[in-house]
DOKOLVO-856365 format. One line per 4 residues: for each residue x, y, z of N, C-alpha, C, O. Coordinates in steps of 0.2 Angstrom, whole numbers, m for minus. Layout:
<nodes>
X,Y,Z,X,Y,Z,X,Y,Z,X,Y,Z | ...
</nodes>
This chain:
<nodes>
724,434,632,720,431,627,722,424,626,728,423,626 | 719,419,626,717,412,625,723,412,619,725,417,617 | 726,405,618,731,406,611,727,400,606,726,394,606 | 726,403,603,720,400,598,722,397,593,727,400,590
720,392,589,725,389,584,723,391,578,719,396,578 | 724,389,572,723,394,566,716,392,563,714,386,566 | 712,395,559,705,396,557,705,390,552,709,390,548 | 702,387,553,699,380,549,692,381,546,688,382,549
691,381,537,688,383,535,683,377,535,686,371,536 | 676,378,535,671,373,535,669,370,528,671,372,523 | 665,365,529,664,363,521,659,368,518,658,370,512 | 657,370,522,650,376,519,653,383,521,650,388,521
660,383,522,664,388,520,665,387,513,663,391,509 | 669,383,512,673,381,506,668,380,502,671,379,496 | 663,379,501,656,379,496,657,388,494,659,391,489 | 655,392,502,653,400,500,662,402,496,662,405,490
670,399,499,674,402,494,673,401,487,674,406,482 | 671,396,486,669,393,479,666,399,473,669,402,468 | 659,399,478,656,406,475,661,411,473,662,413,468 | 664,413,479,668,420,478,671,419,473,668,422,469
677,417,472,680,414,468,677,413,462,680,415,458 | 670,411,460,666,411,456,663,420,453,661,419,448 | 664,426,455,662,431,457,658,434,460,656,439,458 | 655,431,466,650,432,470,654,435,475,660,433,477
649,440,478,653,445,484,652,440,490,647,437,491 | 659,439,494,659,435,501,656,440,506,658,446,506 | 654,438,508,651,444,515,650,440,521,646,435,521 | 655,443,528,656,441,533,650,445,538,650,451,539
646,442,540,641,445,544,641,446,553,639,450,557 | 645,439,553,646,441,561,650,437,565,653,433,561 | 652,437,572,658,433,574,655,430,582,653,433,586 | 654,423,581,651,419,587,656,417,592,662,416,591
654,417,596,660,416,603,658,411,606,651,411,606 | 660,405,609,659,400,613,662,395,619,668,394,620 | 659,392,624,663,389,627,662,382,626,660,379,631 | 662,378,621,660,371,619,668,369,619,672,373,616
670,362,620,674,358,621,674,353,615,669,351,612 | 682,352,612,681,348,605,684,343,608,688,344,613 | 682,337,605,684,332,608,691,329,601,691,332,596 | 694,325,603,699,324,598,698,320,593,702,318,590
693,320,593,689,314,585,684,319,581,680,318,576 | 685,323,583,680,330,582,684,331,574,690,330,573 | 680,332,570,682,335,563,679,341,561,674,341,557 | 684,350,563,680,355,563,677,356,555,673,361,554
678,352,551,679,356,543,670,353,542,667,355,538 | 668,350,547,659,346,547,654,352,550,649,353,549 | 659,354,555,653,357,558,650,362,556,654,366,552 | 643,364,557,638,368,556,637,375,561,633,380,560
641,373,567,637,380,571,646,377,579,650,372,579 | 645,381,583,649,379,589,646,375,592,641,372,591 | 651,374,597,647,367,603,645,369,606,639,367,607 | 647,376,609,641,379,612,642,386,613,648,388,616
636,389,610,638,397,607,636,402,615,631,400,617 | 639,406,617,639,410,621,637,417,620,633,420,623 | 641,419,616,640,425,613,640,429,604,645,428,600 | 637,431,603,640,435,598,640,443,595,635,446,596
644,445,593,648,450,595,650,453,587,652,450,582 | 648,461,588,649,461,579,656,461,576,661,459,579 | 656,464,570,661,465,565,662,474,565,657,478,563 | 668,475,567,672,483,568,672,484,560,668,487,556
679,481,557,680,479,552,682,474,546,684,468,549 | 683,475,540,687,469,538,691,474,532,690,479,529 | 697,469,532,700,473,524,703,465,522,703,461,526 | 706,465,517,710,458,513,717,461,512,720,466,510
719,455,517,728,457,518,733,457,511,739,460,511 | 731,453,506,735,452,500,738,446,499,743,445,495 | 735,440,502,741,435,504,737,430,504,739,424,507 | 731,431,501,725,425,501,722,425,507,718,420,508
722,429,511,719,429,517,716,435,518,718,439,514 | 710,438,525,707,443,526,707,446,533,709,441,536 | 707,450,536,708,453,543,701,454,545,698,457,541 | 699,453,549,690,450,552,694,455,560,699,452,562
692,461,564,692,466,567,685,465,573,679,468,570 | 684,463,578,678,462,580,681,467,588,687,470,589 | 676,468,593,677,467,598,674,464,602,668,462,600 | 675,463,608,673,458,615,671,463,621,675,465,626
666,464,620,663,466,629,658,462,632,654,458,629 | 658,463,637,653,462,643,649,465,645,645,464,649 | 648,472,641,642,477,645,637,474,645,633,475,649 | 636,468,640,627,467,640,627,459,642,623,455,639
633,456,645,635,448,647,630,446,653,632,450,658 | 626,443,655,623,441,661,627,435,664,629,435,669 | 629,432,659,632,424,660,640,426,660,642,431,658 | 646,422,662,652,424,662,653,415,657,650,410,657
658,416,652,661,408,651,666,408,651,669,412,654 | 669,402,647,678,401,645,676,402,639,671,399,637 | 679,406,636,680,405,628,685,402,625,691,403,626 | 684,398,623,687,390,620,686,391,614,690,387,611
680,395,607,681,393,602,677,399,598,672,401,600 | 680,401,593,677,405,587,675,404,584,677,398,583 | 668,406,578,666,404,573,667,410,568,667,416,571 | 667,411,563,666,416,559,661,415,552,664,414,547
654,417,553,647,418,549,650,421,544,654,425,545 | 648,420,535,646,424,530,642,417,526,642,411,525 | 641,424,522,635,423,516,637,426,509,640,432,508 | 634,422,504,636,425,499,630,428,493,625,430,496
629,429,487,622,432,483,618,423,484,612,423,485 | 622,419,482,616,414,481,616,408,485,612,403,484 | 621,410,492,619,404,499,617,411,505,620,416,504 | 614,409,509,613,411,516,619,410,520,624,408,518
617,413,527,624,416,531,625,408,535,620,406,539 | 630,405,534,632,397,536,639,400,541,641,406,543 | 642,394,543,647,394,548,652,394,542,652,390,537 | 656,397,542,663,399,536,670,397,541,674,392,539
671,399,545,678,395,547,677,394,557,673,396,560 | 681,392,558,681,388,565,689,389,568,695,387,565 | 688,393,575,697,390,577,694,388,583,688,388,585 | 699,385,589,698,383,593,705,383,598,710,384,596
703,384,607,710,386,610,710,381,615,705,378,616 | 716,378,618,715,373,621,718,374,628,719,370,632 | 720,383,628,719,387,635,714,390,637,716,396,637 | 708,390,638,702,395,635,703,401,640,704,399,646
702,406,640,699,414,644,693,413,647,688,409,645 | 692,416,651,685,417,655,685,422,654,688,427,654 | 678,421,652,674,432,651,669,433,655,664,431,654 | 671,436,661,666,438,666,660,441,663,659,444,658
655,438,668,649,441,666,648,450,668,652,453,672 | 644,453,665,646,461,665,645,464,675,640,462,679 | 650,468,678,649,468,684,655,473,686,656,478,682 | 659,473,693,664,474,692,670,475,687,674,480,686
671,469,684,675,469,680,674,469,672,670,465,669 | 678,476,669,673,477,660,676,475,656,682,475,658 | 675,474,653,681,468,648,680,473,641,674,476,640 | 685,475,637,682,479,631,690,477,627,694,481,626
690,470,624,696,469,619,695,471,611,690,472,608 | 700,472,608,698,473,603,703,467,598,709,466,598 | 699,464,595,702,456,592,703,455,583,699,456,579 | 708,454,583,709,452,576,709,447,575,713,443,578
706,444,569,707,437,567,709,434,560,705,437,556 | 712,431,558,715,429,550,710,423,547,710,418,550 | 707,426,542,705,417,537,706,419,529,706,424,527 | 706,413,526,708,413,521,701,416,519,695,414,521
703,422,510,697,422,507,700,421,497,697,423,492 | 707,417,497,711,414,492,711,421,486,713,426,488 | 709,421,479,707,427,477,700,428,474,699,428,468 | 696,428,480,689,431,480,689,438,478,693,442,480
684,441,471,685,445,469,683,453,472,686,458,472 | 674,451,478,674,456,481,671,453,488,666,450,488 | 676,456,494,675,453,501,673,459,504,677,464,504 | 667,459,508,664,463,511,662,461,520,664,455,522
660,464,522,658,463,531,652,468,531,651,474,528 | 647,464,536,642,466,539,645,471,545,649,469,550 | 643,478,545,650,482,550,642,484,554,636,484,551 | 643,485,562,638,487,567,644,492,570,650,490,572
642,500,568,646,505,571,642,506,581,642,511,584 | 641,501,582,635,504,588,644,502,594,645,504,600 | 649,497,589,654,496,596,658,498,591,658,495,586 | 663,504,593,668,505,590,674,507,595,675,512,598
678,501,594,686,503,598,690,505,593,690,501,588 | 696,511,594,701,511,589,709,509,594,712,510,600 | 711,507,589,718,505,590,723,510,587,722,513,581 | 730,512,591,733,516,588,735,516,581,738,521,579
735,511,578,735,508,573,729,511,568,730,512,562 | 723,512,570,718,515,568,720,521,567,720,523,561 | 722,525,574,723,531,573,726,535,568,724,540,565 | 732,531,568,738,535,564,734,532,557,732,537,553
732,526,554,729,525,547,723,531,545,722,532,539 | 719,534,551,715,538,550,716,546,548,711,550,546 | 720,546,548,726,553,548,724,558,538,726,557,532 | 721,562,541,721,566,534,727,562,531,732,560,534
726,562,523,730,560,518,733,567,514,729,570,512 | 740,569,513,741,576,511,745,574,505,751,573,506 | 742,573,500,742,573,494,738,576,487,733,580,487 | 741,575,482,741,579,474,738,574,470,736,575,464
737,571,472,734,565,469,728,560,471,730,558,477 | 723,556,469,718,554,472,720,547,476,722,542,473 | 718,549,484,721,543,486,717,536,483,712,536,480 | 721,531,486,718,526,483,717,521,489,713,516,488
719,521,495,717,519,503,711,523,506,712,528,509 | 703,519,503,700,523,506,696,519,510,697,513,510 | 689,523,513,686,521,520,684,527,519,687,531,516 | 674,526,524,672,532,524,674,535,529,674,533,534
676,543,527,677,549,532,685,549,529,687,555,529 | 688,546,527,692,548,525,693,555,524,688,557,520 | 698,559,526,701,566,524,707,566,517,712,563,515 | 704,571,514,710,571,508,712,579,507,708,582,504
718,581,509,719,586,508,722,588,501,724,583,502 | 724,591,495,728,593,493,728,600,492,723,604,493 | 733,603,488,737,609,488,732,613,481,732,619,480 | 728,609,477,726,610,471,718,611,471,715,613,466
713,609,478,708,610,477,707,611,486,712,611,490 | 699,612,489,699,612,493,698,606,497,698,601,493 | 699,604,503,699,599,509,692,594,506,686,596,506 | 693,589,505,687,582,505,686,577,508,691,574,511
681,574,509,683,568,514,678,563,510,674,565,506 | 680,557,511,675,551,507,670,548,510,671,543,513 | 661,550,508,659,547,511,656,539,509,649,539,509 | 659,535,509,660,530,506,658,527,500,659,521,498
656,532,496,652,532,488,656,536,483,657,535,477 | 661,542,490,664,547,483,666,553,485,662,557,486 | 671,555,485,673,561,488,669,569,489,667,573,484 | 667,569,494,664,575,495,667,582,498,669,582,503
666,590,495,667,594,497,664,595,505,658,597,506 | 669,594,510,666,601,515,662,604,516,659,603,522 | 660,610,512,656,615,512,650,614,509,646,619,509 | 647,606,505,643,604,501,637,598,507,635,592,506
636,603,513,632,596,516,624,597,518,621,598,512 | 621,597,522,614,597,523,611,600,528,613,599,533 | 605,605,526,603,610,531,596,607,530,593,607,525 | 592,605,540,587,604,540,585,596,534,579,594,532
592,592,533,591,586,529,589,587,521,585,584,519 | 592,592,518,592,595,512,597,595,510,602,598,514 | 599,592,504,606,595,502,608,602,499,605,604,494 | 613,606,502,616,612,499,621,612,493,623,607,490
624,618,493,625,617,487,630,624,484,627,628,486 | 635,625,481,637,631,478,635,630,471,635,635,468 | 632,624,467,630,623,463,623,618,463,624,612,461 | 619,620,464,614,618,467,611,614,458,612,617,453
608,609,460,602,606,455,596,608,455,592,606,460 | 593,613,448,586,614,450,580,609,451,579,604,448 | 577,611,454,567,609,455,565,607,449,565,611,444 | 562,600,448,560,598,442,553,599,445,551,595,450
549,605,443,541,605,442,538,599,436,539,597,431 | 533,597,442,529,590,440,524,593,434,521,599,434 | 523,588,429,518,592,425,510,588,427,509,583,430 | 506,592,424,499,591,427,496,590,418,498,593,413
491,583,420,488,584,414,482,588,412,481,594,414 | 477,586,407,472,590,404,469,592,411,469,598,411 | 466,589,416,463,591,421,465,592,424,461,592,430 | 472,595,424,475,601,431,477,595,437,476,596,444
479,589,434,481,582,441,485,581,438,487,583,433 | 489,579,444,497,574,443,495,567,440,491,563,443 | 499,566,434,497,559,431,499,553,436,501,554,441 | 498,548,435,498,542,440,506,543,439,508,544,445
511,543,433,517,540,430,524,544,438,530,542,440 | 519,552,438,523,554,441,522,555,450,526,559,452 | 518,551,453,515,552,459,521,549,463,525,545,460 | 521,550,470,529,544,475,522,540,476,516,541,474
527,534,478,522,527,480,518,529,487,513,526,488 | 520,533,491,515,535,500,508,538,495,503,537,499 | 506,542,488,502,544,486,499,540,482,493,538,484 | 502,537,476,500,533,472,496,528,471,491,527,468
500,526,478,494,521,483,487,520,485,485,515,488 | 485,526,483,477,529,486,472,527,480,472,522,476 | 468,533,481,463,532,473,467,533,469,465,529,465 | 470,535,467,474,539,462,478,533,458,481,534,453
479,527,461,484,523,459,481,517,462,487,514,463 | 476,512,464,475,507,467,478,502,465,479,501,459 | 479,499,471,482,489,469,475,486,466,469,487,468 | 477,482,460,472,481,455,474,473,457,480,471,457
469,470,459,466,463,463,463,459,459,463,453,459 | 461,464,453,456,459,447,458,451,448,454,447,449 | 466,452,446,467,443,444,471,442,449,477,441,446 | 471,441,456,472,440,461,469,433,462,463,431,462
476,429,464,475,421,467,475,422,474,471,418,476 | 478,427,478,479,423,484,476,432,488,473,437,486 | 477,430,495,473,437,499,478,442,499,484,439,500 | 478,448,499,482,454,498,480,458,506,474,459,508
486,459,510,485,463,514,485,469,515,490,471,519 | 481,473,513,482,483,512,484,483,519,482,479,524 | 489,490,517,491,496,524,485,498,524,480,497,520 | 486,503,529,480,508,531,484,513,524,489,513,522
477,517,522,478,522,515,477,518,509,474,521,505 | 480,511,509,480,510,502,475,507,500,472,504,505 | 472,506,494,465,504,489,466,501,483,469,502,478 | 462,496,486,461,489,480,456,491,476,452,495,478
456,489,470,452,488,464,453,482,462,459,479,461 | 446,480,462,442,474,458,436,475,453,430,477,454 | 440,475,448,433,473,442,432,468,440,435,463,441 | 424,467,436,421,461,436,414,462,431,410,467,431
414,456,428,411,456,420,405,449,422,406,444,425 | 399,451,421,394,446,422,395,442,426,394,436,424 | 396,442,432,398,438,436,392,437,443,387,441,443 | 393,433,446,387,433,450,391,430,459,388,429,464
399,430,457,403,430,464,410,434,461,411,436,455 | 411,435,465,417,440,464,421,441,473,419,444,478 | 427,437,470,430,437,479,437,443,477,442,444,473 | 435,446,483,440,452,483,447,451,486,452,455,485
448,446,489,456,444,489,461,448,492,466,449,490 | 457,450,498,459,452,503,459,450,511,455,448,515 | 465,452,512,467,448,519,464,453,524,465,459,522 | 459,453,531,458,455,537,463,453,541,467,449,541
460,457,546,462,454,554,458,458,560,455,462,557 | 456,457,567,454,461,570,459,466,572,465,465,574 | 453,473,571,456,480,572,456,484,566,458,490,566 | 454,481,563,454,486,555,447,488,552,442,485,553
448,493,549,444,497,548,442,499,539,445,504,537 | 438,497,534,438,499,529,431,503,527,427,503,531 | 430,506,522,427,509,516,426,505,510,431,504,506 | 419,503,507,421,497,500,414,504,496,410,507,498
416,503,492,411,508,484,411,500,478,415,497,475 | 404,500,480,401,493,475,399,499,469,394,503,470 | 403,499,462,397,502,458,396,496,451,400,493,448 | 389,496,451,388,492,444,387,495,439,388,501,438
386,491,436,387,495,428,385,493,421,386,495,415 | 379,489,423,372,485,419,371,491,417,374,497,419 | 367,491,410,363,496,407,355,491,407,354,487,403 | 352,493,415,348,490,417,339,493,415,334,491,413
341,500,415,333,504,413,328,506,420,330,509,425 | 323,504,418,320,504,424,313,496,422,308,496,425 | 316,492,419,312,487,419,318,480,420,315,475,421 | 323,478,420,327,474,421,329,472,426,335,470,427
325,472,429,327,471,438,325,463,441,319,461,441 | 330,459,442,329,453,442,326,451,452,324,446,454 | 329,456,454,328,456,465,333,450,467,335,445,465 | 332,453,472,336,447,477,343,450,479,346,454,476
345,446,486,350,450,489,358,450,488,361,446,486 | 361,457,490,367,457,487,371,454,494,368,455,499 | 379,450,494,379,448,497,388,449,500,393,449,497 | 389,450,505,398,449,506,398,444,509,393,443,513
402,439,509,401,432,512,409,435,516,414,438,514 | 409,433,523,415,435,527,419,427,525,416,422,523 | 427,428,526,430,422,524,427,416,519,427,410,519 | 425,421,515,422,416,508,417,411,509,418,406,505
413,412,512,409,406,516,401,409,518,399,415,517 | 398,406,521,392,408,524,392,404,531,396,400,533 | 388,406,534,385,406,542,381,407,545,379,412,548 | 377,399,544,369,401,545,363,405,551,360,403,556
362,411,547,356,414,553,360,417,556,358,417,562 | 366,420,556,373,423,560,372,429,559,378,431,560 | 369,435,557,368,441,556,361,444,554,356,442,550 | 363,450,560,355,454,559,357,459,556,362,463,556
351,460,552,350,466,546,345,470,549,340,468,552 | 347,478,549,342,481,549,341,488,546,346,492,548 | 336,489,542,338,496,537,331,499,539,326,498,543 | 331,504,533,324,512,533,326,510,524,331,508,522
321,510,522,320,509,515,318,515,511,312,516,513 | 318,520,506,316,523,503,313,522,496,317,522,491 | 308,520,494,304,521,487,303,527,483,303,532,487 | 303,527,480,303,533,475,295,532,474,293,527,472
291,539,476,284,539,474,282,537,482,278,542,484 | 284,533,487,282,529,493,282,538,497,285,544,495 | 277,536,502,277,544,508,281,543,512,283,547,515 | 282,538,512,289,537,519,291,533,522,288,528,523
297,533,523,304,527,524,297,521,527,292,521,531 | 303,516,523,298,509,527,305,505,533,311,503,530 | 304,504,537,310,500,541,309,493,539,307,491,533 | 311,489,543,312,482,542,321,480,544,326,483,544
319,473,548,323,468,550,323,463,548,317,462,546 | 327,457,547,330,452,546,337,447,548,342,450,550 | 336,442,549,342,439,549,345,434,542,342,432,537 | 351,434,543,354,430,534,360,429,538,362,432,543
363,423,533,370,419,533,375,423,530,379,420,528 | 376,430,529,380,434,528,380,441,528,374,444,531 | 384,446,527,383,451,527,378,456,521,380,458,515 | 371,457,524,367,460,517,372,466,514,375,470,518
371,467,508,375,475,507,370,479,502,369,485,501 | 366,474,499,363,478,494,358,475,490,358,469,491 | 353,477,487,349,473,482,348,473,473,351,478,470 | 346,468,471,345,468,464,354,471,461,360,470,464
352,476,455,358,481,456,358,487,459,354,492,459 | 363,485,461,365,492,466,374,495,465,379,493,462 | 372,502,468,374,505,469,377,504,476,373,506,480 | 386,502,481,385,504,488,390,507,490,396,507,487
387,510,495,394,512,498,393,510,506,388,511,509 | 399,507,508,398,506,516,402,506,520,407,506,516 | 404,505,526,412,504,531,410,497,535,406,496,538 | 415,494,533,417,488,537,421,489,542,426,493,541
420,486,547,425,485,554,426,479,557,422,478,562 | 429,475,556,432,468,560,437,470,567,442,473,568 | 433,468,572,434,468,577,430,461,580,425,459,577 | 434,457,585,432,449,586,427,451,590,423,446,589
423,455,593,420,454,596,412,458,593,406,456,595 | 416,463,588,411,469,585,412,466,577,418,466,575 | 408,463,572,411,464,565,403,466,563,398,463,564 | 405,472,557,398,475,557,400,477,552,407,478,551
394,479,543,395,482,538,389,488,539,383,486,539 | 391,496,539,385,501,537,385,504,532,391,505,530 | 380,506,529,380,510,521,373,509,518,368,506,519 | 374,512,514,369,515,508,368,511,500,372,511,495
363,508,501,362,506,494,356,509,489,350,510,491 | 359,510,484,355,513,477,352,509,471,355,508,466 | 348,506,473,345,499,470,342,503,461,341,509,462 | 342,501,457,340,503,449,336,498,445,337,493,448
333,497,441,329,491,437,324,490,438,322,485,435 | 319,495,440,313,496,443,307,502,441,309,508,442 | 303,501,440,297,507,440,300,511,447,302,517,447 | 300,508,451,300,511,458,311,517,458,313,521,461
312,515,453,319,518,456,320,524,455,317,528,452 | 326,527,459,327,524,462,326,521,472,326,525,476 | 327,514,473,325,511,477,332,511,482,336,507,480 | 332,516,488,337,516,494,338,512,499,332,511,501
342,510,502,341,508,509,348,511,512,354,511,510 | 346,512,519,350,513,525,350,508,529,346,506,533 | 357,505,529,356,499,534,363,499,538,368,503,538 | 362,493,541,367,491,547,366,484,547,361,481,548
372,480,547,371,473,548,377,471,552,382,474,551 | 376,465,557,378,463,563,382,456,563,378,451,565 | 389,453,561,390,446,563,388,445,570,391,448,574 | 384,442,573,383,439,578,388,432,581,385,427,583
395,434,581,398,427,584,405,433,585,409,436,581 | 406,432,590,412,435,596,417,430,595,423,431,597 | 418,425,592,425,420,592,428,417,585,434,416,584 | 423,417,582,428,418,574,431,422,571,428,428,571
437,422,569,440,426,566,439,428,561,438,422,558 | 439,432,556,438,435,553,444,438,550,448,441,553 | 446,436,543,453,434,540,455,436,533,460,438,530 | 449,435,530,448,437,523,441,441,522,436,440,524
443,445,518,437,451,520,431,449,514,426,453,513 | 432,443,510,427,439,507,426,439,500,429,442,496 | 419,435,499,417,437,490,410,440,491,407,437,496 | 409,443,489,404,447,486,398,443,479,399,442,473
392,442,483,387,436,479,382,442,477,380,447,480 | 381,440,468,375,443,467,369,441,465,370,435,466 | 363,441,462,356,438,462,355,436,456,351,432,454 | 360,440,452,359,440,442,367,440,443,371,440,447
367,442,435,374,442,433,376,449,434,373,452,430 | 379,451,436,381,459,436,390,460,434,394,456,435 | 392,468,431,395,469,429,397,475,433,393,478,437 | 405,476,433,407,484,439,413,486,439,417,486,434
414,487,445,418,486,451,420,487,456,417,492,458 | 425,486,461,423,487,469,431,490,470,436,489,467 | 430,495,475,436,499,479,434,498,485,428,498,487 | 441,497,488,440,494,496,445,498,496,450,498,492
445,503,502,451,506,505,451,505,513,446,506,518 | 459,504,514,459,502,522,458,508,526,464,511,525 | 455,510,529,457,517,537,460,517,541,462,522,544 | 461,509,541,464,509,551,466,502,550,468,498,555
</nodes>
């Protein structure tokens, strides 16, 4: 191994001990390797990253030696090295609650090692390294168990504990025998029984905790208060959008609510994309009669906008009193969904090549109601994208509100 000179803390080290020192957790995230050359005017306590980083390689472990300083446990393989270098220089990353993970200390070797690149020859070291952490109150490491080498020094520290007393050198898996209870091991939170483990991902138990039965309200439902968030998410608990500044991108399953008071636009602040698949339920909520009907078209404007003569409409109409559906087509600068007030229900699918709204409106305000249509309407334009799933225009002032849930 290279003889490398001692760990030189950086200024943006010496910032993160500060914090610690301050009582913020030091956390060592990872250990960089390099073959970069320092020239003799070089001042390591400035730099920000190595001269030139080759590799980096996790954290095994760490523990603090007592003495102001920390023990940083890394190892060095090749199995996944395409490149061979000289390792000439170390870095060692951490971060703290209120800085990001920065360059924390630097050494440098001025015999460097070659590390072949992975092939015949396998390199598998296991390296320790010293830097100061002064008395920092609590010093932790980013640990990757995916490389673990033990040293016989591991070994023997691993060794059941046979003791009357709770030990106090712990790590997880630790073994603790004594003469007064049965055999435990530490799973890093807390001493656990042996015989206290999990069948099928269930915990067991010689004292088991019972089943809290969910209570149901007046109507035989689980209250919103008590539902997991995979359920709540649904109708049963919608993201409520009302006063939404900015566009909300639903998973598939979950459902937006938007309500809205006299209003004659109402944007639903919702983000698309192509591929997605939704269901929207327009309900108004006028106490309109059957003489309050002011006509004219209801409106979803894609990406909050219009585009003129960019979609065809085309529906079957039902009248009430009338002997038989009447069809009818059209073209408009947005997507039709409904008339006067209505009632909709329809499925939107954004797709760049396909973007289309179908469904059913229930028209009211009229001698004639109620007045239905069946329709289907068409973007006609294959290269715009489709990003925000729009505002919703009405002819008068109307009152509601709207559930959009995503499918796909």
């Amino acid at each position: 191994m290279a003889d490398f000179n001692g760990t030189i803390l950086t200024t943006q080290g010496l910032n993160l001990l500060a914090q610690a020192q301050a009582g913020e957790t030091l956390q060592f995230t990872q250990v960089v390797l390099g073959s970069g050359t320092w020239s003799s005017t070089m001042n390591p306590s400035s730099m920000t990253s190595l001269v030139y980083p080759s590799q980096t390689v996790p954290i095994q472990s760490v523990s603090v030696v007592g003495d102001g300083t920390a023990r940083l446990r890394f190892v060095i393989s090749n199995s996944s090295l395409s490149l061979g270098y000289l390792l000439s220089e170390i870095g060692i990353y951490a971060q703290t609650t209120s800085s990001p993970n920065t360059l924390y200390t630097v050494t440098y070797a001025n015999n460097p090692d070659f590390i072949p690149a992975n092939g015949v020859t396998k390199i598998e070291d296991v390296i320790d390294i010293y830097t100061v952490v002064s008395n920092a109150q609590s010093v932790t490491a980013v640990i990757n168990n995916s490389v673990m080498l033990a040293t016989m020094q591991d070994l023997y520290t691993a060794r059941p504990e046979f003791s009357s007393s709770t030990p106090t050198d712990l790590y997880p898996g630790k073994i603790w025998v004594s003469d007064t209870q049965p055999a435990m091991f530490y799973n890093g939170t807390q001493w656990q029984l042996f015989n206290a483990g999990l069948v099928d991902g269930f915990p067991v138990s010689a004292t088991p905790t019972p089943n809290a039965l969910l209570p149901l309200n007046s109507n035989a439902q689980f209250p919103f208060s008590v539902l997991p968030p995979g359920i709540g998410n649904a109708y049963a608990n919608p993201i409520n959008l009302t006063s939404a500044t900015a566009d909300y991108m639903l998973q598939p399953g979950e459902v937006a609510y938007i309500s809205f008071t006299s209003a004659t636009s109402v944007p639903l602040n919702i983000a698309t994309t192509n591929g997605t698949y939704y269901e929207m339920d327009l309900v108004s909520s006028n106490s309109v009669g059957t003489s309050s009907w002011g006509g004219g078209d209801i409106f979803l404007n894609p990406n909050n906008t219009t585009y003129s003569n960019a979609f065809n409409y085309n529906e079957l109409a039902y009248i009430t009193g009338g002997s038989s559906a009447v069809g009818g087509s059209s073209t408009f600068s947005a997507f039709r969904i409904g008339w006067g007030f209505s009632d909709v229900e329809c499925t939107i699918g954004n797709f760049t090549t396909y973007k289309t709204v179908k469904g059913i409106d229930t028209d009211t305000g009229t001698v004639n109601s109620p007045l239905m249509h069946v329709y289907g309407t068409q973007w006609n334009d294959t290269t715009t994208s489709w990003t925000s799933l729009g505002t919703i225009t009405f002819p008068q002032q109307t009152s509601g509100y709207v559930l959009v849930r995503r499918l796909a």
